[in-house]
N, C-alpha and C positions, 0 to 999 in steps of 0.2 A: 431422957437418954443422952448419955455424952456422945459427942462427936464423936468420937474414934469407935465407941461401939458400934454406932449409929453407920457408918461407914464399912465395919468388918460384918455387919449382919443385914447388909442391905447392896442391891446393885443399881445405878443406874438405869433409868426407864433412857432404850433408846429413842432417839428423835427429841427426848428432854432432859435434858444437861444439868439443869439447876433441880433436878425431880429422884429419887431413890423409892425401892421399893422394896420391903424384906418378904422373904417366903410366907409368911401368910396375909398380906393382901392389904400391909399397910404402908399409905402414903406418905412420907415426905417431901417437904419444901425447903426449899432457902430461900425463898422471893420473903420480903417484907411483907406482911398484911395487909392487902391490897393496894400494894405497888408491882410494879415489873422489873425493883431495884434489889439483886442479890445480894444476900449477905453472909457472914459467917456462921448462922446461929439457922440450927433447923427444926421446922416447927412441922406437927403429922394434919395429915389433911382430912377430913372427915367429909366418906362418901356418902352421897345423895341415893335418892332411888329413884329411876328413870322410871314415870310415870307410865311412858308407855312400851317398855321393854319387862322390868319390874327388876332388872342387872343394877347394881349399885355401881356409883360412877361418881369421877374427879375431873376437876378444870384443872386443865393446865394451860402452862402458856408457854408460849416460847417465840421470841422475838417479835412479841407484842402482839402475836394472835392466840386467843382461847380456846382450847379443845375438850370436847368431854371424850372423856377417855372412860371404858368399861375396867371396873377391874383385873374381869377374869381373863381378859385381853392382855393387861398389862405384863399380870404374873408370867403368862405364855412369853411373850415377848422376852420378858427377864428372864425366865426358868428355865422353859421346856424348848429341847432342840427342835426343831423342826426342817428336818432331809427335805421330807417332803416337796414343803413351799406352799403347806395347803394355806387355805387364806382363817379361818374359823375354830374359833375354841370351842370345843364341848364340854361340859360339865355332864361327866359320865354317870353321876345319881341323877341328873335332873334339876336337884336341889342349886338355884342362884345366887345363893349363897355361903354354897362351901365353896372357897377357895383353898381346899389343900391338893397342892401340886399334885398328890396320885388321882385328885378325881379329875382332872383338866387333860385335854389330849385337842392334837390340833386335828383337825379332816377337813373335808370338802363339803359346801355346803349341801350337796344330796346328800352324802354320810350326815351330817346334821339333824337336817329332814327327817331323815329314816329312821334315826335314834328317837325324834321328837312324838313321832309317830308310835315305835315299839313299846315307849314307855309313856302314853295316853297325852303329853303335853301337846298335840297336834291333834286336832279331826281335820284331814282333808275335806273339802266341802267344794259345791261351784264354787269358784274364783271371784269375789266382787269387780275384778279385773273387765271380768266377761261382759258386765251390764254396761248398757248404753248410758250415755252421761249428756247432761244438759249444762252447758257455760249458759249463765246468767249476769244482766247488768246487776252491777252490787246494791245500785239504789233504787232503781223499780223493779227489779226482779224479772224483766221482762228476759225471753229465751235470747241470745245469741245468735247457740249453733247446736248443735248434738252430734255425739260422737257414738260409734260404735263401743268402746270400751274406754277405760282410765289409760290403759298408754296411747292410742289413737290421740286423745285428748291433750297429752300431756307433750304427745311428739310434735301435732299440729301447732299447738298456742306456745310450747317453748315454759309451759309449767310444769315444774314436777307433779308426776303421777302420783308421788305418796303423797303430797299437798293435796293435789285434787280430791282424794279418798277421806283427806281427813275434815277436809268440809263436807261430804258427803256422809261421812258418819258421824258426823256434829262434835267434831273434835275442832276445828278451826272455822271463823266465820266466812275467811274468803281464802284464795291462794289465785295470783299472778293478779290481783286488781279485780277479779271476778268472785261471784258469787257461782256455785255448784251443785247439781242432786243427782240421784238414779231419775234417767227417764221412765 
């Protein structure tokens, strides 16, 4: 695509300067190929699938730090007003990978929720939150300490809770230096 098209059918992703993005959900660059050196030639970036979301997503950079960015985020940002101020896109089929701006709407994360819910991509369930947690030495596995729940855990020892959960359900081997389980 020529520059000047590339430019009249694409806007600016805010907070990234050197980054555009046209109405259906594709990225471009100006940075060189992996450098953080702009140039005048723009090349389209090809999204990833976030393993544990399943949202396809882009790195970007800007002033030498790397962000994943969700797409359907982005388009929001670029496209769809938002009075509101809510903070959260929804993909109003469900489907995480239509990006056409009539299905994207911004809400609040309970409007989210409650969408996720009406249309089966949610079971509420107890809260893994809830259960008691055991910090572990990494290398003999002997107890620590035990917590009432994953934020108790996470507020006490200054590790993220979502860290702590993800060694707990054998997504990550340790978080903060520690090893973790359900008591």
């Amino acid at each position: 695509m020529k520059t000047d098209q590339l430019i009249s059918s694409t806007k600016v992703i805010p907070d990234f300067p050197c980054y555009r993005i046209s109405r259906n959900g594709q990225v471009w660059s100006c940075y060189k190929y992996k450098t953080n050196i702009p140039t005048d030639t723009w090349r389209e970036l090809q999204p990833v699938i976030d393993k544990a979301t399943g949202y396809p997503l882009v790195t970007l950079v800007y002033e030498g730090i790397r962000k994943n960015q969700f797409i359907h985020r982005l388009l929001g940002l670029a496209f769809i007003p938002n009075p509101e101020n809510k903070p959260v896109i929804n993909h109003i089929d469900g489907d995480k990978t239509n990006f056409s701006l009539a299905n994207l709407e911004w809400v609040t994360v309970k409007e989210n929720t409650q969408h996720a819910i009406k249309l089966g991509l949610y079971q509420p369930t107890d809260h893994v939150s809830s259960r008691s947690i055991q910090q572990l030495c990494k290398q003999s596995r002997k107890t620590i300490a035990q917590f009432p729940s994953l934020h108790e855990a996470g507020r006490v020892t200054g590790v993220a809770w979502q860290n702590i959960w993800k060694v707990c359900d054998g997504r990550r081997h340790s978080a903060g230096g520690f090893a973790w389980q359900y008591a």
